[in-house]
C-alpha positions in Angstrom: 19.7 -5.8 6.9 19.9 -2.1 8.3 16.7 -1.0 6.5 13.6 -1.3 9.0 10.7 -3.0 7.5 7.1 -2.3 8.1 4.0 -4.7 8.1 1.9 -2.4 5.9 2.3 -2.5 1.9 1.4 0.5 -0.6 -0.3 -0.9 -3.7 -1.0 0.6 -6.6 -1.7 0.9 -9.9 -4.5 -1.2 -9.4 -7.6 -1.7 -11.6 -10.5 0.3 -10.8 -12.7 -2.7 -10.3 -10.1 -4.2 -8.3 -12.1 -4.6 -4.6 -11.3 -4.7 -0.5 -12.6 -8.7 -1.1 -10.6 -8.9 -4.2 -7.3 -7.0 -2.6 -8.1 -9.2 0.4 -8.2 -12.5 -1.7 -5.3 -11.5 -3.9 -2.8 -11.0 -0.4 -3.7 -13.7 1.8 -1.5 -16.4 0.9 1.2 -15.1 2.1 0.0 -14.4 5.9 -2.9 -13.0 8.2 -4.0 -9.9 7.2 -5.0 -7.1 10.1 -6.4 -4.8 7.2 -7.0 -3.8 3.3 -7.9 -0.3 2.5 -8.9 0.8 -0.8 -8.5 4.5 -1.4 -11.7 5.7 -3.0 -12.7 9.4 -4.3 -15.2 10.4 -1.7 -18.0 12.0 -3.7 -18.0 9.3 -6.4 -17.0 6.1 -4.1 -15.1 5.2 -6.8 -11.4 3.1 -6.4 -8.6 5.3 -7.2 -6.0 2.5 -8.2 -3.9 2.4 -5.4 -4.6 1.0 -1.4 -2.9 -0.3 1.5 -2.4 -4.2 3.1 -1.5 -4.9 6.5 -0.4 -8.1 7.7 0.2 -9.1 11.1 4.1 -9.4 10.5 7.0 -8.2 8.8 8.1 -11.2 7.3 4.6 -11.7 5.9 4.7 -8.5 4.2 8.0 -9.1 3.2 6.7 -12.6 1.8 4.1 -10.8 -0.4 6.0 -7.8 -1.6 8.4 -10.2 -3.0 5.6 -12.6 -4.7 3.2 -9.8 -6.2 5.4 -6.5 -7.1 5.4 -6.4 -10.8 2.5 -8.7 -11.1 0.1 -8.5 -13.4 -3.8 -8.5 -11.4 -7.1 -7.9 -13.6 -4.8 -7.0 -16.4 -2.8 -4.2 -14.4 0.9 -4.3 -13.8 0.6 -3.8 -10.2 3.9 -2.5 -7.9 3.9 -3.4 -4.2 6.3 -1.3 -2.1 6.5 -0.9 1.9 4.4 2.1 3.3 6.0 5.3 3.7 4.8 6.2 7.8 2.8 10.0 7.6 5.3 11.7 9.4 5.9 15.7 10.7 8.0 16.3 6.9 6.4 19.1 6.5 6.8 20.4 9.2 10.5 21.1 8.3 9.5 22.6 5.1 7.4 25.4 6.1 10.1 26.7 8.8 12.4 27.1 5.3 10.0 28.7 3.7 9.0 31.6 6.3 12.9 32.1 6.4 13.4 32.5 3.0 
């Protein structure tokens, strides 16, 4: 398999009462978990439906991408998909536009 995998999944499309605990709960079966973040709206503290897990190995993330995308969790569809790493992009973009 060419494609490089990552040990952090994307989630989203979660319910907004889903929690860290809950996320947490949901995504251990399928291997040790280094971290769960829930995005929240800072001035209301509120869940915005979509946060990050990261396990301790590929093959565990792998493992629980496979066994939870398209799942249904406190009646949400959820989609797990691997996590895109925050790179210089946009960095590329700008130099276009100043040509332009």
């Amino acid at each position: 398999m060419a494609k490089r995998l990552c040990s952090e999944l994307f989630v989203s499309r979660l319910s907004f009462y889903t929690t860290e605990e809950g996320l947490r709960r949901l995504f251990s079966p399928f291997g040790s978990i280094k971290e769960v973040r829930l995005i929240k709206d800072p001035s209301t503290r509120r869940p915005k439906g979509f946060g990050f897990v990261a396990y301790e190995s590929e093959v565990e993330a792998d493992r629980a991408l496979k066994a939870l995308n398209g799942r249904i969790v406190d009646g949400r569809l959820i989609f797990v998909e691997f996590a895109q790493a925050r790179g210089p992009e946009k960095a590329s973009d700008s130099r276009e536009d100043a040509s332009g």
